[in-house]
C-alpha positions, 0 to 999 in steps of 0.5 A, a space after each residue: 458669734 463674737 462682735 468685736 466693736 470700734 468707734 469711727 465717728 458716728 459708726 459702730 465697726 462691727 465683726 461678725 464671726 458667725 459659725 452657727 451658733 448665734 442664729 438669734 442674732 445673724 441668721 443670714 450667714 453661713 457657719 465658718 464664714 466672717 462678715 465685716 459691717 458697719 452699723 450706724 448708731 444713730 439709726 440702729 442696727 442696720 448694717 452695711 458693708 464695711 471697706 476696712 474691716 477690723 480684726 476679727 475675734 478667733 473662736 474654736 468651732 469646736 468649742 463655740 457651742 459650749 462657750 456660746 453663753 460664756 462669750 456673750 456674757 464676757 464680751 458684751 458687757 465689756 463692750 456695752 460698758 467701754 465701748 458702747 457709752 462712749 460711742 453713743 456720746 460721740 454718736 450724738 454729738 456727731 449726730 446733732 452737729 450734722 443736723 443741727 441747722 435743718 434742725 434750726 431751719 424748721 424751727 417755728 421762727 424760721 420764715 424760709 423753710 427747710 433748707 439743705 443741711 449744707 446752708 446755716 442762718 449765719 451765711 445770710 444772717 449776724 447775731 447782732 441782727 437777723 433783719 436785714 440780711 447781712 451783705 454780701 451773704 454765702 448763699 450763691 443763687 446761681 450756683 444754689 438754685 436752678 435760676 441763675 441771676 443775671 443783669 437787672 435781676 442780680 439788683 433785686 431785692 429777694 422779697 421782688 420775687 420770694 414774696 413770702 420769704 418761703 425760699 424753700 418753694 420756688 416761685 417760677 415754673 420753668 424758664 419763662 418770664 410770664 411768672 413775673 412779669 405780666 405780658 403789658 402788650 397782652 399777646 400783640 407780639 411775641 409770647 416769649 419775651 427774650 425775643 424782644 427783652 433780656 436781663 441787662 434792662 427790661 425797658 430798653 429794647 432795639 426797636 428798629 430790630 424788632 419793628 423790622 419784623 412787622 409789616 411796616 419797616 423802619 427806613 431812613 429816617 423812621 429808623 432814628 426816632 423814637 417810638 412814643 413819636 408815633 406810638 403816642 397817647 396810647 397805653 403802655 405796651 400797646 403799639 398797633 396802628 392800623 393807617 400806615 399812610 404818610 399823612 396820618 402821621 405827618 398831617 400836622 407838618 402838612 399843615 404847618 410847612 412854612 416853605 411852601 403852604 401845602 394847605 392852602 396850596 392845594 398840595 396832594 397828602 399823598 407826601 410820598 409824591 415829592 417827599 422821601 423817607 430819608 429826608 423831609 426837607 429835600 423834597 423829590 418828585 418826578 415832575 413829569 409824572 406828577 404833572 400828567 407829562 410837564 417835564 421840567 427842562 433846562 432852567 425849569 428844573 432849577 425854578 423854585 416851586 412857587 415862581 410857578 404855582 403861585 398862590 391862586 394856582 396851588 398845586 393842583 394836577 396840571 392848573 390853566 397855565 400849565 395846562 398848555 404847552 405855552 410859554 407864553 401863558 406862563 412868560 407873559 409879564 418877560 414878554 411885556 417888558 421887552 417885546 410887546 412894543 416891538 411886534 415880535 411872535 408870542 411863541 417864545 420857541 421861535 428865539 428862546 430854548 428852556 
């Protein structure tokens, strides 16, 4: 057997002309037959296949077996004195180069662990100080990392997340947010919090969206105020009210209306009967039905409440007065004033329409 030897890089070009006579060395070849490999001398003698195999030493095969020890001992000192010395230096240094900074990465000052071969300290860190990393660094998280930073979390420092500055381990499991970020409204909406939030800002949410899925939708004007409006004095995160009825919210504009004294008016809380949820002020009601069958006709419906509900009536359902279909009863002072001295009828109908 002949080796011929070249350097490339780290690598030993080796040919191989096997003919039977060095089964010591690779038995695994048939006589006559030349194999072209290259074995790593980083590694040892491993070999592999060779794409451009160098040009092979030509031996008799008759020859061979009386020049086998001859060969050996011409050609492999040559080699090992001239070749081998210098491919090993070059092999070494190649060899540290290229792994040098897992190398520097696991050594005992390093805090992130092993890294790949392909990140240096210098892309996020300067010999004139290690501490703070230097900005902007190389390192590409979204590119480097199975978690792409976006929004909110492209502005966090990485100790938020990497606590222990161990980069090497990962500190979420899967896509979920629930790694860090603790559910404040413990399972009272949905488990996946994207449904609600995203990364642009964590805090600011489309409520009036996310309202519209429970069983109390946000119309009119509900749908511009704020949530701590009804949701107030309760923890952070936790928005369940059990009395959905008008008044339990609004009882203080109940008792503080100063247009007309609901309180002391005897005013129904059921606020839905003259009220609507796109105006408070506007107030709305079927007379009639309220009324138990008083529809307001004519200059009726243009009168304000309170010329009729005067404060000892309130308003209660049907008070004395309007509890008769009499005009009278309510036009009494008009009457006085113009017709009681001249004897007309009290059926105000018999001369006057609403």
């Amino acid at each position: 057997m002949v080796c011929v030897l070249t350097m490339s890089g780290c690598w030993v070009d080796v040919c191989l002309a096997e003919m039977g006579v060095a089964a010591w060395m690779h038995p695994v070849l048939p006589a006559g037959t030349t194999r072209y490999v290259q074995m790593p001398v980083a590694s040892g003698f491993s070999p592999v296949d060779r794409l451009t195999p160098v040009q092979p030493v030509n031996l008799d095969p008759d020859t061979t077996q009386t020049s086998s020890d001859s060969v050996q001992k011409s050609v492999h000192p040559s080699v090992q004195d001239s070749v081998l010395k210098s491919v090993h230096n070059s092999a070494q240094k190649s060899v540290y180069n290229s792994t040098q900074n897992s190398v520097r990465a696991s050594v005992g000052d390093n805090p992130h662990g092993v890294f790949s071969a392909d990140l240096q300290c210098e892309a996020c860190h300067t010999s004139e100080s290690w501490v703070p990393a230097r900005e902007p660094m190389d390192f590409d998280h979204s590119s480097m990392t199975r978690f792409a930073l976006i929004g909110r979390h492209q502005t966090v420092s990485c100790e938020s997340c990497h606590t222990q500055l161990v980069f090497s381990e990962p500190v979420i499991s899967g896509d979920g947010c629930e790694t860090c970020h603790v559910d404040v409204h413990e399972g009272a909406f949905s488990e996946t919090c994207s449904d609600c939030h995203d990364t642009i800002s964590f805090s600011s949410v489309d409520g009036v969206m996310i309202h519209q899925r429970t069983s109390f939708q946000l119309l009119g004007a509900h749908a511009a105020v704020s949530c701590e409006s009804c949701h107030d004095g309760q923890a952070d995160g936790h928005f369940v009210i059990e009395d959905t009825e008008c008044f339990a919210c609004h009882e203080d504009d109940y008792v503080a209306a100063e247009s007309f004294d609901h309180a002391g008016r005897g005013v129904s809380t059921r606020c839905e009967d003259c009220h609507t949820m796109f105006s408070w002020e506007d107030a709305f009601y079927e007379h009639a039905v309220v009324s138990g069958g008083f529809e307001l006709l004519g200059a009726h419906d243009q009168a304000d409440c309170a010329s009729c509900h005067t404060p000892d009536m309130g308003l209660v359902f049907n008070p004395p007065p309007m509890g008769q279909d009499d005009c009278f009863t309510c036009h009494v002072a008009d009457y006085n004033e113009e017709h009681a001295n001249d004897g007309y009828p009290t059926d105000c109908t018999l001369c006057h329409n609403v």
